[in-house]
KOLMI-337927 format. One record per residue (C-alpha): residue in three letters; x, y, z. Coordinates in steps of 0.05 Angstrom, whole numbers, plus 32768, in hexadecimal, padded with zeros to 4 digits. Example, Ala and Ser with C-alpha at 12.3 -4.5 7.8 and 13.67 -1.06 7.14 Angstrom:
2
ALA80F67FA6809C
SER81117FEB808F
# end
This chain:
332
UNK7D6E791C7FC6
UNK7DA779147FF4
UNK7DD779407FB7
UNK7D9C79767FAC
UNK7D8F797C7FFA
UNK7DE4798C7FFC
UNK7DE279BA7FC2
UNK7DA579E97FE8
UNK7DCC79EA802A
UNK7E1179FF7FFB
UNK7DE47A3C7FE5
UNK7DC87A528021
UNK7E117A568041
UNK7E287A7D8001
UNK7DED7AA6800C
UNK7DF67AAD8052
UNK7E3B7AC98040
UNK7E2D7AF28005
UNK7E007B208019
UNK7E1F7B598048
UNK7E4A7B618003
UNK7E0F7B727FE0
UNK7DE17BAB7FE1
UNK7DB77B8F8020
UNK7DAA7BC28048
UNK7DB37B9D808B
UNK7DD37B6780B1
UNK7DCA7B4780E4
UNK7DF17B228120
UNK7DD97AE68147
UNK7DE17ADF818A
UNK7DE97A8681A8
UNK7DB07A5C8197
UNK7D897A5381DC
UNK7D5D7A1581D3
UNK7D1E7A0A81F8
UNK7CEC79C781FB
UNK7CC179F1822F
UNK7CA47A1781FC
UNK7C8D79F181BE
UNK7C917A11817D
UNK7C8E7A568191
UNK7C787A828159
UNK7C6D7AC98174
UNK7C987AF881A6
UNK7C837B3781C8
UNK7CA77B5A8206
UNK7C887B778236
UNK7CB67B9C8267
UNK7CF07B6D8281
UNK7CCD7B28826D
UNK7CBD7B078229
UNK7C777AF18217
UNK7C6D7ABA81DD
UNK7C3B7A8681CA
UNK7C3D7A518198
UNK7C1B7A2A815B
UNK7C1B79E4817E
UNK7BFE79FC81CA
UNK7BC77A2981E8
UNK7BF87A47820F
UNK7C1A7A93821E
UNK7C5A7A898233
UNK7C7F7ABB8268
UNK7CC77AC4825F
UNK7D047ADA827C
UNK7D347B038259
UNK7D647ABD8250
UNK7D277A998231
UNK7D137A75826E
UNK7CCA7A67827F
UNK7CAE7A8882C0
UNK7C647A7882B4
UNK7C307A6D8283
UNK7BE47A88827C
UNK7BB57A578256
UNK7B947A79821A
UNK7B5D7A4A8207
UNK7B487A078230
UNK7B4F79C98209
UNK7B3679848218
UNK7B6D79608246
UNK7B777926820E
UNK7B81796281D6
UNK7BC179728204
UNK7C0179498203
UNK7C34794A8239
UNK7C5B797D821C
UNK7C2379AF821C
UNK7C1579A981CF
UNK7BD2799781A9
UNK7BC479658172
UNK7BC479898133
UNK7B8679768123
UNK7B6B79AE815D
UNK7BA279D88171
UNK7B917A228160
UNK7BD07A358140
UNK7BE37A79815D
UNK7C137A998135
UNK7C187AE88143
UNK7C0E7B08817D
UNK7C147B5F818C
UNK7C047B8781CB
UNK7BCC7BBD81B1
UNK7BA77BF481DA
UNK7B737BD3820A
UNK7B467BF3823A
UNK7B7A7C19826A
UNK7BBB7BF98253
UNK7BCB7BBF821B
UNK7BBB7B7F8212
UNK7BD87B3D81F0
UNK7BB67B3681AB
UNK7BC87AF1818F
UNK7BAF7AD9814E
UNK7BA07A898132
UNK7BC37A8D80EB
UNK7B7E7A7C80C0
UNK7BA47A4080A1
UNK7B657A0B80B3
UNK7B1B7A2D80B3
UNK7B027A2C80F7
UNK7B3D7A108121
UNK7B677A448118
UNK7B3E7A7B8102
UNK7B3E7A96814D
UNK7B597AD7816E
UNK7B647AE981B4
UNK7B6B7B2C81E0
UNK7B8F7B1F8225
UNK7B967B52824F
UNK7BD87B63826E
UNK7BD97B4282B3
UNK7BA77B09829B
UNK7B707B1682B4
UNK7B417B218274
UNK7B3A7AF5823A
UNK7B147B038202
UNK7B077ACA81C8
UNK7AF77ADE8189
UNK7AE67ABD813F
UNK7B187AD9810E
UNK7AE67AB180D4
UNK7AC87AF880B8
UNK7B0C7B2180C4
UNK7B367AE0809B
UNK7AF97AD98061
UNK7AFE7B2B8058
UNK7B457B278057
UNK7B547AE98029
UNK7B247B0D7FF8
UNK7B4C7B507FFC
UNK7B847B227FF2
UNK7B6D7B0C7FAD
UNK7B767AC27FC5
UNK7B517A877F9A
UNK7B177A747FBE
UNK7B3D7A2D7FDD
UNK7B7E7A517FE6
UNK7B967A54802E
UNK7BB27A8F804B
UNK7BDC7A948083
UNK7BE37AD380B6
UNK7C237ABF80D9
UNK7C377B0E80EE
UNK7C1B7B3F8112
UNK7C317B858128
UNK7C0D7BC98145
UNK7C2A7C098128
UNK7C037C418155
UNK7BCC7C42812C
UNK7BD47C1680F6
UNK7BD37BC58100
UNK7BF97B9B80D0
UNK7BEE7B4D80BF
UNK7C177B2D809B
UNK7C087AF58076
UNK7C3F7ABB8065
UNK7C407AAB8017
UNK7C3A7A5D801D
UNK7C347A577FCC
UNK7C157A957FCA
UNK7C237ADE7FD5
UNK7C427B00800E
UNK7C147B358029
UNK7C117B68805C
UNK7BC57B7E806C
UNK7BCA7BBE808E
UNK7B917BD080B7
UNK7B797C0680EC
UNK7B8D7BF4813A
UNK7B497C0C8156
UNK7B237BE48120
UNK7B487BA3812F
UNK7B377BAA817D
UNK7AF67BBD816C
UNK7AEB7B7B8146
UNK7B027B56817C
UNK7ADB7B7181AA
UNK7AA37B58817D
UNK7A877B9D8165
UNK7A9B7B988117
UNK7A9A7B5980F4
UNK7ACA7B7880C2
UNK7AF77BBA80B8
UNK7AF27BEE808D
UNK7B377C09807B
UNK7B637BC9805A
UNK7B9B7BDA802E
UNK7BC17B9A801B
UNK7C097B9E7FFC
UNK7C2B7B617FE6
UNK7C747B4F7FF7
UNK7CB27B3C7FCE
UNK7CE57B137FF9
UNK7D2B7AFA7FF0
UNK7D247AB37FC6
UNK7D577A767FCC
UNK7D597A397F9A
UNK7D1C7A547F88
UNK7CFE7A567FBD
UNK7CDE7A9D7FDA
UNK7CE97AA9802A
UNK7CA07AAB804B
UNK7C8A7AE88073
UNK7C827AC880C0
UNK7C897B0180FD
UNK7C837B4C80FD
UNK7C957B7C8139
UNK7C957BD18135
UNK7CD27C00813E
UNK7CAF7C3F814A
UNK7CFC7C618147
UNK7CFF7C4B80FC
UNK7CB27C5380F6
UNK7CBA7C0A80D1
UNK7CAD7BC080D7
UNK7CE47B9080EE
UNK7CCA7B5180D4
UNK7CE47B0980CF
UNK7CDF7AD28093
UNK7CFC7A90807C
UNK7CF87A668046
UNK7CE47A19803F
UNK7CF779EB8004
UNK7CB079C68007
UNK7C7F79BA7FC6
UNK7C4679B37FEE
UNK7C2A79E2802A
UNK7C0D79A88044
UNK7C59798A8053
UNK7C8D79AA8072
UNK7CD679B78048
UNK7D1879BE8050
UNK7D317A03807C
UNK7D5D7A2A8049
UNK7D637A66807A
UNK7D467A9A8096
UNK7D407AE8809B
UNK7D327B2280C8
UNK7D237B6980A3
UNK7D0C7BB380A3
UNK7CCD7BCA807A
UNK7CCD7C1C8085
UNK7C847C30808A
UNK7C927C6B8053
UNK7CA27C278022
UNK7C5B7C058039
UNK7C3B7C49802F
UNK7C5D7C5E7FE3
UNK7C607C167FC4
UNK7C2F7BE37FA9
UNK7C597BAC7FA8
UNK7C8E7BB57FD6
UNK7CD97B927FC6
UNK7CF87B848006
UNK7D327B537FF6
UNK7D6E7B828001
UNK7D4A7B998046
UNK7D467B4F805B
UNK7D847B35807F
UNK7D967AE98089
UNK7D9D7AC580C1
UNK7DEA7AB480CA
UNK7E1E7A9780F9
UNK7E697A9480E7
UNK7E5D7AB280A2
UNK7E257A728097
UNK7DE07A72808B
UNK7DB77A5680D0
UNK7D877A2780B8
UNK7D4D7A3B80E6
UNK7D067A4D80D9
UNK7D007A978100
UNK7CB97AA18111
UNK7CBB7AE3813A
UNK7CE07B1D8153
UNK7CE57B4E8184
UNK7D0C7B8A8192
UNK7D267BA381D8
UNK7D577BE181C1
UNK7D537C00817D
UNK7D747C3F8167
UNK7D817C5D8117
UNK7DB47C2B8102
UNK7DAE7BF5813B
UNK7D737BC4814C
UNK7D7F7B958188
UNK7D467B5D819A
UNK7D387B0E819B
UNK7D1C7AE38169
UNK7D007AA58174
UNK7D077A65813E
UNK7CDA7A2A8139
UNK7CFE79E98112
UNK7CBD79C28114
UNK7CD77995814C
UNK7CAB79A78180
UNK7CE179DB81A9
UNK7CFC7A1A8196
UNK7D317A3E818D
UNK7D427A8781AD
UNK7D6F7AB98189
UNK7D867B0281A6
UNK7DA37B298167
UNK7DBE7B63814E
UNK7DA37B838109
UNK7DD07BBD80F7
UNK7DC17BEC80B5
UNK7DF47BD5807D
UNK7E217C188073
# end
């Protein structure tokens, strides 16, 4: 175990080396690790001005950031009973609602915070939430006939989990991506007034659904999972984040091979069935290495034609996280 475990962290480096020599089309540069046990697991990022919102798939929590990562409050999504809660603001599994994604989308006079449970577990994390912008408003909703219409558009087997980890709101398209946990990586496109319109509880499903499904870079055989979506409107494209797990089981968590943060240009979503997006997928890397961290989310905060600056935030199933600012330049 000991050799094999050796021989997939040898690849991942040569990998992590390789690939600006190849025809990738970008690369990108990582900024320190900045750890943080204040916010458990955090698996989505949006900014908002000059602070940094993110929740996470162990608490019932948005977090508010400063631009160094830092926490300056938090609002509670959902009330839980106290004995649900541990001391380090996370939930037994067995409860905890498992937000994954999380987009600001038109609401009443400005935007609000639209976070999303994953689907993995009927029920407990089949739930969606719109918050509006200075907290005052919370709206619950059950994401049980959205998820149903969507696993069937999908074309999953009837007990096949699927397992919306991204999230991003292009104007007015909405995009959810779903991570391909032994499965298919998807991206369910869907209209921006019809998602807000189900969550304000007046559709119980949407009409226009166009699902494409999603070819990522592979290592040791292993295919990198779709798990955090954000939109550039100056490339008109998704920036979106994936890594890969060694694991034979979704039930059990694997090995980290590495991890990647890439472009997916609308026109491509639009012209293509089955869209290929390994050489637009760049890996995480320090020192010419590959960083073995599991990136869950990105956002940007300056993008231009050849140049995307942002953070990205990595959870290593350790209950903390791990904060990234990084450069992703086009590969010329």
């Amino acid at each position: 175990m000991l050799r094999k475990m050796a021989m997939m962290l040898l690849l991942a480096s040569v990998i992590g080396q390789a690939q600006a020599r190849t025809g990738h089309k970008y690369v990108l540069e990582l900024g320190d690790p900045v750890h943080s046990e204040k916010v458990p697991a955090a698996s989505s990022l949006v900014t908002v001005d000059d602070s940094i919102f993110a929740v996470s798939d162990m608490s019932p929590f948005l977090y508010k950031l400063d631009k160094n990562f830092n926490v300056d409050s938090l609002t509670t999504i959902k009330q839980f009973p106290a004995e649900s809660l541990k001391e380090n603001g996370t939930l037994d599994s067995s409860v905890k609602p498992d937000y994954e994604s999380m987009a600001l989308i038109p609401f009443e006079e400005g935007k609000a915070f639209l976070v999303l449970g994953s689907g993995s577990k009927a029920m407990v994390r089949e739930w969606g939430y719109l918050i509006s912008q200075d907290h005052s408003k919370i709206i619950e909703r059950s994401l049980s006939p959205l998820y149903s219409q969507l696993h069937s558009a999908g074309n999953f087997a009837e007990n096949q989990k699927f397992n919306i980890e991204g999230l991003a709101v292009a104007n007015e398209y909405t995009y959810l991506l779903n991570r391909g946990n032994f499965g298919d990586n998807l991206i369910y496109q869907l209209k921006t007034d019809e998602i807000l319109q189900y969550m304000l509880g007046e559709r119980e499903q949407v009409e226009h659904l166009v699902v494409k499904k999603v070819i990522l870079p592979k290592m040791h055989g292993f295919e990198a999972g779709l798990s955090g979506a954000t939109y550039s409107a100056k490339l008109d494209s998704l920036v979106f984040t994936a890594s890969i797990e060694a694991s034979n089981s979704i039930n059990k968590k694997g090995y980290i091979l590495g991890s990647f943060v890439g472009v997916l240009p609308m026109v491509k979503f639009a012209t293509e069935n089955e869209i290929d997006l390994t050489f637009y997928a760049a890996i995480l890397q320090k020192g010419g290495k590959a960083v073995l961290a599991k990136a869950e989310s990105v956002m940007i905060s300056e993008e231009g034609e050849d140049v995307i600056k942002g953070a990205l935030v990595c959870d290593n199933d350790d209950g903390t996280s791990e904060f990234f600012n990084f450069v992703l330049k086009r590969n010329q």
